[in-house]
ZAVORO-81754 format. One line per 2 residues: number of its first residue (from 0); their letters; for each residue x, y, z of N, C-alpha, C. Coordinates in steps of 0.2 Angstrom, whole numbers, plus 5000, padded with zeros to 4 digits. Layout:
NUM> a> X Y Z X Y Z X Y Z ~ ...
REM end
This chain:
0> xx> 4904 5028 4989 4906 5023 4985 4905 5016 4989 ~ 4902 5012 4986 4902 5004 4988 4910 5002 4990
2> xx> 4909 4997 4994 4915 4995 4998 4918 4988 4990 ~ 4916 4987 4989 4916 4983 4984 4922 4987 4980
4> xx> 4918 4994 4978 4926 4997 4974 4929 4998 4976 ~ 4931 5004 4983 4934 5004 4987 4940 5000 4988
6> xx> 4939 4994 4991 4945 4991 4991 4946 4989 4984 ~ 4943 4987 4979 4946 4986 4970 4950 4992 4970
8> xx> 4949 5000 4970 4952 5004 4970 4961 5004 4973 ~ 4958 5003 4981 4965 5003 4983 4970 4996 4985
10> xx> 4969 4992 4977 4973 4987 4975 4972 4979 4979 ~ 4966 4978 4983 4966 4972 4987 4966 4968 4981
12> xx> 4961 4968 4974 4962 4962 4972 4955 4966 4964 ~ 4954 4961 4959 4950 4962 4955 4942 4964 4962
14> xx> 4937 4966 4957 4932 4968 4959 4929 4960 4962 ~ 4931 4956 4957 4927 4948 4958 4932 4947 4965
16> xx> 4939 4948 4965 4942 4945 4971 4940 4949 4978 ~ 4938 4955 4977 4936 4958 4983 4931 4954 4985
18> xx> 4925 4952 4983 4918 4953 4985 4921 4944 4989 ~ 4926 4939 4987 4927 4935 4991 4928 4938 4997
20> xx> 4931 4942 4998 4933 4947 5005 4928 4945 5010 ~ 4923 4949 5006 4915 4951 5009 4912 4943 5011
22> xx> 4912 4938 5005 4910 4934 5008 4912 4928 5014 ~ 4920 4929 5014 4922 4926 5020 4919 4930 5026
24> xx> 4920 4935 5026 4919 4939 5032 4924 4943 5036 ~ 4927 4944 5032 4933 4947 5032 4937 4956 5031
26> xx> 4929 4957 5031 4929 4965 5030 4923 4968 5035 ~ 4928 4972 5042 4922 4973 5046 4924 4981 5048
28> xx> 4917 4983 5051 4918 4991 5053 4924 4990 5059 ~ 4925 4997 5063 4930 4998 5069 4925 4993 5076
30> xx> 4920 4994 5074 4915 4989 5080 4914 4982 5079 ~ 4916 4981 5073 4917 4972 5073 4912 4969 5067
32> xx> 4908 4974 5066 4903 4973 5064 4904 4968 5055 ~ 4901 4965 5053 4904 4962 5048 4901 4966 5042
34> xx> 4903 4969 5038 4900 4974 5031 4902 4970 5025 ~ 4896 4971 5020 4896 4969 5015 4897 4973 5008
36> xx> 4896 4967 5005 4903 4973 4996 4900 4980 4995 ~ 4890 4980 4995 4888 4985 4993 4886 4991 4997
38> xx> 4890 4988 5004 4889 4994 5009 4892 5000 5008 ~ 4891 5008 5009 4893 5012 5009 4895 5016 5017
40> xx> 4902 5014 5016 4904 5016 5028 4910 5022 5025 ~ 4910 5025 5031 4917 5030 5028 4924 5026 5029
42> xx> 4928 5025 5023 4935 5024 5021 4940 5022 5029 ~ 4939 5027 5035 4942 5026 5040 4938 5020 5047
44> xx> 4932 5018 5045 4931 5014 5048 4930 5006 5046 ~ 4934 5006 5040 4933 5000 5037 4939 4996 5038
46> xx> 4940 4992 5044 4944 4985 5044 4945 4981 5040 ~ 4950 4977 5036 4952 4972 5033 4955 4966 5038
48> xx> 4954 4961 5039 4957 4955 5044 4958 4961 5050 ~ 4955 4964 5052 4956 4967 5059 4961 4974 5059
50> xx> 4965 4974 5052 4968 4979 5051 4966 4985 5046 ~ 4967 4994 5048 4964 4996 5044 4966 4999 5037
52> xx> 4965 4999 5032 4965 5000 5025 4970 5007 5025 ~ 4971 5002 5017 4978 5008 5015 4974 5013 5015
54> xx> 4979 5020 5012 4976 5027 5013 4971 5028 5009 ~ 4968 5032 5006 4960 5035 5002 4969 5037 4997
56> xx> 4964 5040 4991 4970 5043 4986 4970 5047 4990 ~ 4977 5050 4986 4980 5057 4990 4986 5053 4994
58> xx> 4987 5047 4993 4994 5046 4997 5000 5049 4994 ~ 5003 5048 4997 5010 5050 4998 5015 5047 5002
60> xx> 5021 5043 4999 5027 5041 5003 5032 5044 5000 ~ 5037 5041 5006 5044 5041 5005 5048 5035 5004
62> xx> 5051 5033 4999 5055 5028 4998 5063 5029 4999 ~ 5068 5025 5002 5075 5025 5003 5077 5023 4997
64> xx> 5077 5023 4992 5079 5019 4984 5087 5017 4984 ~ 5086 5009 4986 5094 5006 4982 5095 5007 4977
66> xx> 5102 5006 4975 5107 5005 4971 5103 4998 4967 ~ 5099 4999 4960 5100 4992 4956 5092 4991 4955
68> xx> 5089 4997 4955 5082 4998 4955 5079 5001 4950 ~ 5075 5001 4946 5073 5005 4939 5066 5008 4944
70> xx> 5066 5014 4940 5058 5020 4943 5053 5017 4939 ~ 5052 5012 4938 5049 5009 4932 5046 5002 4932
72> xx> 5037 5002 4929 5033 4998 4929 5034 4991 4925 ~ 5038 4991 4921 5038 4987 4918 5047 4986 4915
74> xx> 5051 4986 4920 5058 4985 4918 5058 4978 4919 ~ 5059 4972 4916 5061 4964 4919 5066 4964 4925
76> xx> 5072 4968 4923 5073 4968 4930 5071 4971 4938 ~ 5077 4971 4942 5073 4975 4950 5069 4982 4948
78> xx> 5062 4982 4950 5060 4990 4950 5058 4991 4955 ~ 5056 4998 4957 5055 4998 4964 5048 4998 4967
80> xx> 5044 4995 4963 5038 4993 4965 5039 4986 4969 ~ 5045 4983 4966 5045 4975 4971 5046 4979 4980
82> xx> 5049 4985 4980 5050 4987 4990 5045 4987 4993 ~ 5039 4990 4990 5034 4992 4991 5028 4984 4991
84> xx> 5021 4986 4995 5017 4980 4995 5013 4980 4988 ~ 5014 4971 4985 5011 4971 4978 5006 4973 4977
86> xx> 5001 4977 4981 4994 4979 4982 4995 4986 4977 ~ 5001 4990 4980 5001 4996 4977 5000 4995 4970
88> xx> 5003 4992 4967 5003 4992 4961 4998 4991 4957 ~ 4993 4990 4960 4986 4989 4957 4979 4994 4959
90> xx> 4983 5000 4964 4978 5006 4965 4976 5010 4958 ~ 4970 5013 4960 4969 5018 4956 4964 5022 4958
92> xx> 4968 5029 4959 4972 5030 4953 4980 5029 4954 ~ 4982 5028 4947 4991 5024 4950 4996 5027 4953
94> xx> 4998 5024 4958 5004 5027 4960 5009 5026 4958 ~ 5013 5033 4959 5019 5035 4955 5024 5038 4957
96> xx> 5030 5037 4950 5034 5042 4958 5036 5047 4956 ~ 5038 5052 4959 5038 5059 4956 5046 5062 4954
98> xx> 5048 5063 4949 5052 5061 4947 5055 5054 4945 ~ 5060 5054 4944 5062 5048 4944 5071 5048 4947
100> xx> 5074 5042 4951 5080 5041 4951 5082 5034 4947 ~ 5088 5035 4943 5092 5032 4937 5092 5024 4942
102> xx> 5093 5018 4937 5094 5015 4943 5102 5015 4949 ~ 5108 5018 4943 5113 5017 4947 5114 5023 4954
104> xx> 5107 5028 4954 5107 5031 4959 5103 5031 4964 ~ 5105 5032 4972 5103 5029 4978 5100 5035 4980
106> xx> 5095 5034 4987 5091 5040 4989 5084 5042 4988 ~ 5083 5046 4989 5077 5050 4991 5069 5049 4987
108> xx> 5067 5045 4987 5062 5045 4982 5055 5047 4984 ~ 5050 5052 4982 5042 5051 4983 5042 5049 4977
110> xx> 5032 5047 4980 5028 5042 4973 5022 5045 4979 ~ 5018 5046 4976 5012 5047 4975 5004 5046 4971
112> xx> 4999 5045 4972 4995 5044 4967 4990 5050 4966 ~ 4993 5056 4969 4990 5062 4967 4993 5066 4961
114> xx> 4989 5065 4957 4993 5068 4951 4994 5077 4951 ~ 4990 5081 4957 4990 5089 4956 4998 5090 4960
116> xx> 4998 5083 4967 5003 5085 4969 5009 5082 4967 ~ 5008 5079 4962 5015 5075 4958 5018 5082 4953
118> xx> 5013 5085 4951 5015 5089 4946 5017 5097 4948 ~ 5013 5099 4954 5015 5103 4957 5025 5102 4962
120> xx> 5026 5096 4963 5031 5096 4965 5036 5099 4959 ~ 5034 5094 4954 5040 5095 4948 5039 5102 4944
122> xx> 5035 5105 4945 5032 5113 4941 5041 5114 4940 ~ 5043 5116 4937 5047 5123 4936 5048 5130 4941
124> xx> 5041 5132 4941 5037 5139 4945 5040 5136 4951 ~ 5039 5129 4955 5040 5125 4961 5045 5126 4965
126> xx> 5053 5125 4958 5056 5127 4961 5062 5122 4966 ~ 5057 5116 4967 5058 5113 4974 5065 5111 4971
128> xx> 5072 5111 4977 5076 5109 4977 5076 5102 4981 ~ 5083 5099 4974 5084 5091 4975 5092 5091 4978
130> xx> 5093 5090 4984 5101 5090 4985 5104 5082 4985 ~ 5108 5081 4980 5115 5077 4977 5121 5075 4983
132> xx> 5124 5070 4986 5130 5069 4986 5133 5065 4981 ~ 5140 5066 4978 5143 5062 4973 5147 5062 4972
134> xx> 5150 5054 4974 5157 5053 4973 5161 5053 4965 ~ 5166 5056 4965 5170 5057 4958 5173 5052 4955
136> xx> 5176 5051 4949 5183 5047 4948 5188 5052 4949 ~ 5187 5060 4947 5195 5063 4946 5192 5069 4952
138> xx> 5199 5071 4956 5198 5076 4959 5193 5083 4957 ~ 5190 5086 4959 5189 5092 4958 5194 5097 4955
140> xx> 5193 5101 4951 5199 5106 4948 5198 5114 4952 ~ 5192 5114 4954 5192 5120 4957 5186 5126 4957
142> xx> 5184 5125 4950 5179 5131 4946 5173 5128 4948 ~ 5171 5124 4947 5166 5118 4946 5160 5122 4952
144> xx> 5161 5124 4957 5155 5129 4957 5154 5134 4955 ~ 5157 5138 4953 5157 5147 4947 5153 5143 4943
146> xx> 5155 5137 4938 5153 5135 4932 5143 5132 4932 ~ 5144 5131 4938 5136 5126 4939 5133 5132 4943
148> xx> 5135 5135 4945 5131 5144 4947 5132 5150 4941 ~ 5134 5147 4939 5134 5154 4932 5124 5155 4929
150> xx> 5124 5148 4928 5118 5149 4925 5119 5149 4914 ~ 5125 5148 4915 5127 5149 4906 5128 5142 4906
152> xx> 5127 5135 4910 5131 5129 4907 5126 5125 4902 ~ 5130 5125 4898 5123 5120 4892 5125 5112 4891
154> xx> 5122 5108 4894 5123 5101 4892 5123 5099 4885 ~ 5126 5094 4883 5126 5091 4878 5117 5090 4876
156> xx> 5118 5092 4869 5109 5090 4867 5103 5095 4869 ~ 5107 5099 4874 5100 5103 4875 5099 5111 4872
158> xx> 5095 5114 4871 5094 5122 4870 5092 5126 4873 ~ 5094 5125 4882 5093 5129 4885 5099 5129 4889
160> xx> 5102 5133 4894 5106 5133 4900 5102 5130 4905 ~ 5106 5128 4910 5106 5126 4917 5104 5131 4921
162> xx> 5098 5131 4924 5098 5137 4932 5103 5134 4934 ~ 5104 5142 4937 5110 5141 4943 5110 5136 4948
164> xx> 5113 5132 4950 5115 5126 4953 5120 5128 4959 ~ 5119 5125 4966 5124 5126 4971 5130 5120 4973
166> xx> 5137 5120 4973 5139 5115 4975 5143 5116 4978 ~ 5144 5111 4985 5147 5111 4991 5154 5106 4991
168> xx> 5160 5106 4992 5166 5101 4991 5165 5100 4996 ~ 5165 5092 4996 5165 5090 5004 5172 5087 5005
170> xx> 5174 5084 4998 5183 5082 4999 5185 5082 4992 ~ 5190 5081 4990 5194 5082 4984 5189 5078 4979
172> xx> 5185 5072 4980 5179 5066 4976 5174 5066 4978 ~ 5173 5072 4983 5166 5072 4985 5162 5076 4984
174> xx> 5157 5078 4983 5154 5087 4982 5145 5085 4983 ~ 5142 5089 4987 5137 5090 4987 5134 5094 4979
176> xx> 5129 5092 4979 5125 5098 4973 5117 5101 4974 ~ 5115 5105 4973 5107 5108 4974 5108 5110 4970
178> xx> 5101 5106 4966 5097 5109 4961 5091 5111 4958 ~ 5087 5115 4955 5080 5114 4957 5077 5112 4948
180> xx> 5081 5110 4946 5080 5107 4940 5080 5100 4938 ~ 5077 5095 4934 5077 5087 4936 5078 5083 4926
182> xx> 5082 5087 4924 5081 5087 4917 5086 5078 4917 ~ 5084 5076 4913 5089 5069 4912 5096 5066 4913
184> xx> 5097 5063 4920 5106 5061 4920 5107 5068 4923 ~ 5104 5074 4925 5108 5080 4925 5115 5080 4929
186> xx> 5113 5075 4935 5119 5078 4940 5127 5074 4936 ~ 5123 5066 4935 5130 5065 4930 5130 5068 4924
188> xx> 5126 5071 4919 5132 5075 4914 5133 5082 4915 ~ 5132 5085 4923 5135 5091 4924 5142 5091 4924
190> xx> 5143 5085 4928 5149 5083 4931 5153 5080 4923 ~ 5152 5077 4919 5155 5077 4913 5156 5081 4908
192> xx> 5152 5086 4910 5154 5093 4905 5159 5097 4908 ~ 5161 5094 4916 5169 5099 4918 5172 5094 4917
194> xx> 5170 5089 4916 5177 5084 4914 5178 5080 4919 ~ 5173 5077 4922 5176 5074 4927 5168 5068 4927
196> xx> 5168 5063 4932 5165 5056 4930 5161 5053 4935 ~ 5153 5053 4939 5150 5053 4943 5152 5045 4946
198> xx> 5154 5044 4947 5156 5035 4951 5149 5032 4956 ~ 5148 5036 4961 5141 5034 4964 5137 5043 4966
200> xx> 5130 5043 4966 5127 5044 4968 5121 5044 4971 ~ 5119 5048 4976 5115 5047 4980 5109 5054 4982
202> xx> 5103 5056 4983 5098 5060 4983 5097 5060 4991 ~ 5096 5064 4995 5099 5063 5001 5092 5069 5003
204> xx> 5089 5073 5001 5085 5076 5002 5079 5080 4996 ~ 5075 5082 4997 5068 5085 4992 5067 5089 4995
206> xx> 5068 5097 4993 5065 5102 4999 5067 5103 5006 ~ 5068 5103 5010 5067 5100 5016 5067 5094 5022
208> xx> 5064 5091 5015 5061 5084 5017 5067 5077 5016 ~ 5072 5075 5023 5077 5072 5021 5074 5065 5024
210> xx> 5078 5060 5021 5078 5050 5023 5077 5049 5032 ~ 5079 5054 5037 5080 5056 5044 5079 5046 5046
212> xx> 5084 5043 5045 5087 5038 5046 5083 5034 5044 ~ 5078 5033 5037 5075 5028 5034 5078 5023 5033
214> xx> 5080 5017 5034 5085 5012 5030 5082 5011 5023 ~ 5089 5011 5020 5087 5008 5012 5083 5001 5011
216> xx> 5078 5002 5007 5075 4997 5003 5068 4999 5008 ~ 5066 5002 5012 5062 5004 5015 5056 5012 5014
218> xx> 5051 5010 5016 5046 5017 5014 5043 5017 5019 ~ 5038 5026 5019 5034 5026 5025 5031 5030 5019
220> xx> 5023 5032 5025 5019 5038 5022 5019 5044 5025 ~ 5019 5049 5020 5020 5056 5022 5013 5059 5024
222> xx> 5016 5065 5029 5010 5066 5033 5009 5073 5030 ~ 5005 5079 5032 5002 5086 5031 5012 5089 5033
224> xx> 5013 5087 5035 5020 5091 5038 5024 5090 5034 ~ 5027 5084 5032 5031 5081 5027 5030 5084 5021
226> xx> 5025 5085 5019 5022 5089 5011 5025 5093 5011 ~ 5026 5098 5018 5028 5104 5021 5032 5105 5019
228> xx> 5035 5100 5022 5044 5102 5020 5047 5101 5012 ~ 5043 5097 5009 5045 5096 5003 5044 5104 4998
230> xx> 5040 5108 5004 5038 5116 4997 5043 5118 5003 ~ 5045 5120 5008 5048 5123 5012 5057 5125 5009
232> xx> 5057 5133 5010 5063 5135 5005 5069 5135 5013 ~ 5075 5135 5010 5082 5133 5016 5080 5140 5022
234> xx> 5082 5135 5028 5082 5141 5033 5072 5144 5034 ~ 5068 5140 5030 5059 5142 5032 5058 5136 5037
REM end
C-alpha cells in the first residue's frame, strides 16, 4: 500500500492533507530517511514528526468511560470519541465500540476497528461475561439472586427470558451482577422488574479483562494478552 493511503487510512488527514505531510518532510523511515506519498515501506518503520504511527487495523483499546458520554458518532452532546485522539475518528476501517455503555453508565469499554473481533466478542455462542456494580434506590429484598439465576425472567417487551445471571450483594444498595447477555438497559430493567431502581452504574470488567487502575476519561491499547483475557472463562 502507498504511504499516501496508509496514513489517509489511519485518520492523519484527507488523501490531499496527507500528501502535505510528504511534502514538508515530515514522514521519515526509523533511519531518518525522508519517504515520499508513493512509497511502499512496512507500516512499523514509518515515522510521522519522529514519532511512530498509530496501529495497522486490528486495533484494539480500552476505554475508562465517564459518566455523561453517549457510545455514539453523532450525539451533539459529550461522545466518547471527544476522549480519544480526533484522528481515530477518521480511520478506516471505523472504529468502534463493541457493545455499547448508556451514557449515565460508567466503566469498562472496548472499541475496536476489527469488525471479526467486535462480533466475535458479542456472539451469543461467545458467551463473554460483562460484570456490573450498582448502586440501588431501595434496599435489596432478598430473592433477587434466585430470580436473575432462575433463567425464567422476562423483561418488559421481550419474547425471550434472560440466561442465568450472577449476583453478588455487596451491601443492602449495592450488588454486583455478571452477565453474558447485553440486551438494551439490561442491568437497569432487571433491577426494575424486582421493583427496585438502578441510581448509578458502573462495568468494572469484560471477561477477565478489568480497568487495573485506568483513570477515567482515559484509554490504552490492548495487547495479544488482553484479548486473552477478555475470551478467558473465571478461575482460566
Amino acid at each position: 500500500m502507498k504511504l499516501v493511503r496508509l496514513l489517509a487510512n489511519l485518520g492523519y488527514g484527507s488523501r490531499r492533507e496527507v500528501a502535505w505531510l510528504f511534502r514538508e518532510g515530515r514522514v521519515t523511515d526509523v533511519d531518518g530517511e525522508v519517504l515520499y506519498a508513493d512509497d511502499r515501506v512496512p507500516h512499523e518503520r514509518v515515522l510521522l514528526d519522529g514519532e511512530p504511527l498509530d496501529p495497522a487495523p486490528g486495533m484494539a483499546l480500552v476505554l475508562h468511560k465517564p459518566v455523561g458520554y453517549t457510545c455514539s458518532t453523532k450525539d451533539p452532546a459529550r461522545v466518547i470519541y471527544d476522549l480519544l485522539p480526533p484522528r481515530f475518528r477518521l480511520r478506516n476501517p471505523v472504529l468502534s465500540s463493541v457493545g455499547r455503555l448508556d451514557r449515565e453508565t460508567s466503566g469498562l469499554l472496548l472499541m475496536t476497528d476489527d469488525g471479526q473481533l467486535l462480533h466475535r466478542i458479542i456472539s451469543p455462542k461467545a458467551a463473554v461475561a460483562k460484570t456490573y456494580e450498582a448502586i440501588l434506590a431501595e434496599d435489596l429484598r432478598g430473592d433477587e439472586a434466585a430470580v436473575f439465576a432462575s433463567g425464567e425472567l422476562m423483561l418488559e417487551g421481550e419474547k425471550t427470558p434472560l440466561a442465568p445471571a450472577m449476583l453478588e450483594v455487596l451491601a443492602p444498595r449495592r450488588a454486583r451482577l455478571v452477565l453474558t447477555e447485553g440486551r438494551y438497559h439490561q442491568v437497569r430493567r432487571m433491577f426494575a422488574a424486582v421493583g427496585n431502581h438502578v441510581e448509578a452504574l458502573h462495568r468494572s470488567r469484560v471477561g477477565q479483562l478489568v480497568l487495573d487502575g485506568l483513570p477515567e476519561g482515559e484509554w490504552r491499547l490492548l495487547g495479544e494478552g488482553d484479548l486473552a483475557r477478555v475470551f478467558a472463562q473465571p478461575g482460566g
